[in-house]
C-alpha positions in Angstrom: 178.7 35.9 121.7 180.0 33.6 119.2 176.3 32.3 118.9 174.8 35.3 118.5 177.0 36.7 115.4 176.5 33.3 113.9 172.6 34.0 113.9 173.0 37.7 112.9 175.0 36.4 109.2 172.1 33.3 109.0 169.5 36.4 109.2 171.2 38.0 106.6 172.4 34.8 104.2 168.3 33.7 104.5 167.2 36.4 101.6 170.3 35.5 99.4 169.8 32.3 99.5 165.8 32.1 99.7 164.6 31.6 95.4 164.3 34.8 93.8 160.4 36.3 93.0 158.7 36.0 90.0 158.9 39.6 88.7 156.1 38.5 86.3 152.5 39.4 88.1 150.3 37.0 87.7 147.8 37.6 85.2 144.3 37.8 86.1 141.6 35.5 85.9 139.9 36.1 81.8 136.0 36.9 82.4 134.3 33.3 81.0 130.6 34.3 79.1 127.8 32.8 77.9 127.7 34.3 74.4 123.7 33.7 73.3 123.1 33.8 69.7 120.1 34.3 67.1 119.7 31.3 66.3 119.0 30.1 70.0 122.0 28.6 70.4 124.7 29.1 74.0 128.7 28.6 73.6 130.7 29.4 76.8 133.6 31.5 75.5 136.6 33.0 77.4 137.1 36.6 76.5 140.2 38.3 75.4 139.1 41.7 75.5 138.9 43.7 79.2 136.8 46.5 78.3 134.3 47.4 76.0 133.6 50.9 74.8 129.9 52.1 74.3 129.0 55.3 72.4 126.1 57.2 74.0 124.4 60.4 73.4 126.4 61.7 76.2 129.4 60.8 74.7 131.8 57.2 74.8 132.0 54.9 77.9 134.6 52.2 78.6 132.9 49.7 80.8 135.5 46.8 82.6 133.8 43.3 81.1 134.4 42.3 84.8 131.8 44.5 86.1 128.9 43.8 83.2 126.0 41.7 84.6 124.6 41.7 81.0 124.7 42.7 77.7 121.7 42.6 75.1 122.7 43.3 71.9 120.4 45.7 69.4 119.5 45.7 66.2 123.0 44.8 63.0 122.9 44.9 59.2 124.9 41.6 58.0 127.8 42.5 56.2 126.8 44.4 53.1 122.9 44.0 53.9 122.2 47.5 54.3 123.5 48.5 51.3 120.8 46.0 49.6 118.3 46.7 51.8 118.5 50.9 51.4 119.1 50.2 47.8 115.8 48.3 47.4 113.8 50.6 48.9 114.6 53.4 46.1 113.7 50.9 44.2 110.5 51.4 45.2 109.9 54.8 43.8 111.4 53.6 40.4 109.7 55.0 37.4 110.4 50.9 36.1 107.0 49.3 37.3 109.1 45.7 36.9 111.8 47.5 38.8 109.1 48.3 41.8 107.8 44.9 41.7 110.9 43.0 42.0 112.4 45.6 44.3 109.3 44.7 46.7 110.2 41.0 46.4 113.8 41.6 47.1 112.4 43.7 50.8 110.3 40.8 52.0 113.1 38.2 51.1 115.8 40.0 53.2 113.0 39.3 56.6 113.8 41.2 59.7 117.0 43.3 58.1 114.5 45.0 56.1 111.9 46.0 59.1 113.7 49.4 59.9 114.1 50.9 56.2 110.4 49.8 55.5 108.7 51.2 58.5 110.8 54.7 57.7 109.7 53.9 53.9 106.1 53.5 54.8 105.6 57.3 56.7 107.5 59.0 54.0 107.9 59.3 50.5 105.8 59.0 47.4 101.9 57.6 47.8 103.0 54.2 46.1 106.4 53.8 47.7 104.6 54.2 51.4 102.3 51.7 50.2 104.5 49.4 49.0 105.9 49.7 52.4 102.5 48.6 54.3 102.2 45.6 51.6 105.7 44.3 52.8 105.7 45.1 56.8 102.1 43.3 56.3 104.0 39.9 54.7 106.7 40.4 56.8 104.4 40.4 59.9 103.3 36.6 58.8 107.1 35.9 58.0 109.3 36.8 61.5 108.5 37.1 65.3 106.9 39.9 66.6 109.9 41.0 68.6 111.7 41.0 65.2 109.4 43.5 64.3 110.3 46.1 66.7 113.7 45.9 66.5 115.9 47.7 69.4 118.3 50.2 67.7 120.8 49.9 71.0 122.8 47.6 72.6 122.0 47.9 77.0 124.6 47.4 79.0 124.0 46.5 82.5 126.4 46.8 86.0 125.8 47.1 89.0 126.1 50.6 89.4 124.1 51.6 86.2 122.6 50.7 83.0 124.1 51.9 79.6 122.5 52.2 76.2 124.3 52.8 73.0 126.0 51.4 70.7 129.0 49.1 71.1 131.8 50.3 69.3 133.4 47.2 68.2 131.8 45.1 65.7 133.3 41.8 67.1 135.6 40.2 69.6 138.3 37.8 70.1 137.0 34.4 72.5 137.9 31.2 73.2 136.1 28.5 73.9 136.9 25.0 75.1 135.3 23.1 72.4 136.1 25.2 69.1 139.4 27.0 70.1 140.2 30.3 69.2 137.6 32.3 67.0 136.0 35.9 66.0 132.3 36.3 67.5 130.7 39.2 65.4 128.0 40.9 67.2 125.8 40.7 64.3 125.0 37.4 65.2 124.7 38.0 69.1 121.7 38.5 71.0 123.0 38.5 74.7 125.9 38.6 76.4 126.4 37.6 80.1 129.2 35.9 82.8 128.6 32.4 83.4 126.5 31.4 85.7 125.0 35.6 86.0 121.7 35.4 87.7 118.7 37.7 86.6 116.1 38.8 88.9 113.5 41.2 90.2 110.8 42.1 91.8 107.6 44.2 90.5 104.1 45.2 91.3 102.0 43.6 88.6 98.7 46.1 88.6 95.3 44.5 88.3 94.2 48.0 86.5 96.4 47.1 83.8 97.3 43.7 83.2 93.7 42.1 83.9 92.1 43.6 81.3 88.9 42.5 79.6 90.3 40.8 76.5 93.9 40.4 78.1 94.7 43.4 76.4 97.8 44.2 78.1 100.5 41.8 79.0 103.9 43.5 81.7 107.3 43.5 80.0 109.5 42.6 83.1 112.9 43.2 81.0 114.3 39.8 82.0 116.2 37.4 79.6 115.3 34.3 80.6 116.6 30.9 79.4 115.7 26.9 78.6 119.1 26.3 80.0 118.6 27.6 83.1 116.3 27.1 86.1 112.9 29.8 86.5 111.4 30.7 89.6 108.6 33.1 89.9 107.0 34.1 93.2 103.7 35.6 93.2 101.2 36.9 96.5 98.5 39.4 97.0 95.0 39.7 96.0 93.5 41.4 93.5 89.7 42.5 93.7 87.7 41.3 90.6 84.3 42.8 91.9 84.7 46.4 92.3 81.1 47.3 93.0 81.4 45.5 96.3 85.1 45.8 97.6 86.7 42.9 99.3 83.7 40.8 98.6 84.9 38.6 95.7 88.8 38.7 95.8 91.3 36.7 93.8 94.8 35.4 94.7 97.7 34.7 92.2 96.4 31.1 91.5 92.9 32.4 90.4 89.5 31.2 91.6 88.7 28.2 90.0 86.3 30.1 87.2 87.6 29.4 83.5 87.7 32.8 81.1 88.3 32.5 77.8 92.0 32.7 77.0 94.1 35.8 74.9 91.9 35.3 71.5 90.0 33.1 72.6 86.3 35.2 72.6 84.8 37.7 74.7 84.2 38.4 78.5 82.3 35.6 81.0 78.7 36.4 81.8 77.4 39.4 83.1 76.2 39.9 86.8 73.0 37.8 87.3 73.7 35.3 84.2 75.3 31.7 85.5 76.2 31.9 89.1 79.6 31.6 89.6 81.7 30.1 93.1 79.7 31.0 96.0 76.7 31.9 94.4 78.4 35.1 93.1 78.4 37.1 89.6 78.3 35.2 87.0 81.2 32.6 86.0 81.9 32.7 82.8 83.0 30.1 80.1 86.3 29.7 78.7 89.1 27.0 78.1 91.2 26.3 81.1 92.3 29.8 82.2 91.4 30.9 85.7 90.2 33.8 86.5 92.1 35.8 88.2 95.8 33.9 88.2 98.8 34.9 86.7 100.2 33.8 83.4 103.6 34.1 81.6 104.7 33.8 78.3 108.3 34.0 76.6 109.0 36.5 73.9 106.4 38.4 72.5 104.3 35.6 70.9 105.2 32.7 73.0 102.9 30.1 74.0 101.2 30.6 77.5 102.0 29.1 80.5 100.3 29.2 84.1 102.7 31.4 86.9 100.1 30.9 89.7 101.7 32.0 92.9 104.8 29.4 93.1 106.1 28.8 89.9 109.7 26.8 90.1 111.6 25.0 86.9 114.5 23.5 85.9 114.2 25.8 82.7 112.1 28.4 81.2 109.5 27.2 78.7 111.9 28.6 76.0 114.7 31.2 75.8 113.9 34.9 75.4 111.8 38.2 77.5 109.5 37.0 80.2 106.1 38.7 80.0 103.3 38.2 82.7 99.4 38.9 82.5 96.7 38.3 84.9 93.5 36.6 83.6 90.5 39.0 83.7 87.6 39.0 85.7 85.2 36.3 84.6 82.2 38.9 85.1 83.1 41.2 82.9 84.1 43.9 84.7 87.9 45.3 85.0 89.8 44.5 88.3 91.4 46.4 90.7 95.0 45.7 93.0 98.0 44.3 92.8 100.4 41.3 93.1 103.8 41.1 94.0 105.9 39.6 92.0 109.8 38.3 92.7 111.2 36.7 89.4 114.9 34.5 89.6 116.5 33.2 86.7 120.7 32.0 86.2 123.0 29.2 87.0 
């Protein structure tokens, strides 16, 4: 009896004397980023912020940063840049023929910022003005990238439930980082925003209707980022059928067949049926400079330098950072091709 009383006030003395709980929650674990910039340069920052709000023409979203796979950021003015830049353009229709002149200078000096008000300028207003505005997007076209040059207005936001574009209210946010400390990242400067260690993927049907064209006039925007930092696989299989006259007979896989074609501006089409006999005495087997007929070929950003894909394509980085375009080499007798490959693309940490 005695014992039993004596465990009944232990029982009860246990939570009194037991140390007392933190009333505090612990705070959750801060979303770490890679923050990509313009300039090609990566920082891994630790973000402050736990949402970010996105106007769309549906009205405002506010999207948790622990749900965003990605975010590519659209086209900024610089502070006080669009002020010179809309400026300049009235300039343009100045009664001042020095004022015109310098105003036109002023427009190609301010690079990409001025693309947008230029290309507006140049299918409106007065006969000189618009061409004025040709001149410039012209000079500019020798002056920035071709992705530069068709700027995206919105910022895409990416989760896994859906895709977002808009325009991110904010025009910076607050980030730490374990080299540099506390700091302000504008999104001016930004081009892409992910977690660490995010990977990108997907798959796609890469049409032998399209993207083998005579000329390689057409190369597939896959609508993956893809980075130097990071490794690159790309997974290619099928066949494609570069002899339509006589289905199945003269077939291609992702690696080519061994005839060259000249490469994207590099000339015309191979020989046409009955020239120079080709692999297995077939059509004719045109001359080029190293590209295969038939295989797949990548290239990063929208003037990046080629690179062969062929059906296993594995690195420790991409060629460079930016989009990842892909292109089959045409038929190396002249004719357009027919098919598809399959295509399965990974990139991240």
């Amino acid at each position: 009896m005695i014992r039993s009383v004596f465990a009944t006030l232990l029982a009860l003395a246990v939570p009194l004397l037991a140390p007392a709980a933190d009333p505090t929650p612990a705070a959750a674990t801060e979303p770490q980023f890679e923050a990509r910039f313009l300039d090609g340069s990566v920082v891994v920052v630790t973000v402050s912020e736990a949402t970010v709000a996105v106007t769309t023409r549906y009205g405002k979203l506010t999207v948790p940063l622990a749900e965003v796979k990605k975010i590519e950021l659209g086209f900024r003015y610089p502070d006080g840049m669009e002020a010179k830049v809309k400026a300049a353009v009235e300039d343009l229709g100045a009664s001042d023929y020095s004022l015109r002149e310098d105003a036109q200078k002023r427009l190609i000096s301010y690079g990409e910022y001025a693309v947008p008000a230029v290309r507006a300028g140049a299918a409106s207003g007065s006969p000189e003005a618009a061409e004025r505005c040709r001149q410039i997007l012209k000079k500019l076209g020798d002056k920035v990238s071709s992705e530069k040059l068709d700027p995206r207005e919105t910022d895409v936001v990416v989760t896994e439930e859906l895709t977002i574009r808009g325009k991110i209210e904010t025009t910076s946010f607050k980030a730490r980082s374990k080299y540099f400390g506390e700091a302000t990242v504008k999104l001016v400067d930004l081009k892409e925003f992910r977690p660490l260690g995010a990977k990108a993927g997907g798959a796609f049907a890469l049409d032998a209707a399209k993207y083998a064209r005579q000329g390689w006039g057409g190369w597939y925007d896959t609508g993956l980022e893809v980075s130097k930092d990071h490794p690159l696989e790309i997974s290619v299989t099928g066949q494609i059928d570069q002899w339509s006259q006589e289905p199945g007979r003269y077939m291609s896989g992702p690696n080519g067949t061994g005839a060259q074609v000249p490469g994207p501006g590099g000339g015309g089409a191979g020989m046409p049926p009955g020239g120079m006999q080709g692999r297995g005495g077939g059509p004719g087997g045109g001359m080029g400079a190293g590209y295969q007929s038939g295989a797949v070929y990548g290239r990063i950003g929208a003037s990046g330098s080629v690179f062969k894909v062929g059906g296993d394509y594995k690195q420790a980085g991409a060629p460079a950072s930016g989009k990842l375009y892909l292109i089959i080499a045409p038929s190396n007798w002249g004719n357009e091709s027919a098919g598809e490959y399959k295509v399965t693309v990974k990139s991240g940490g």
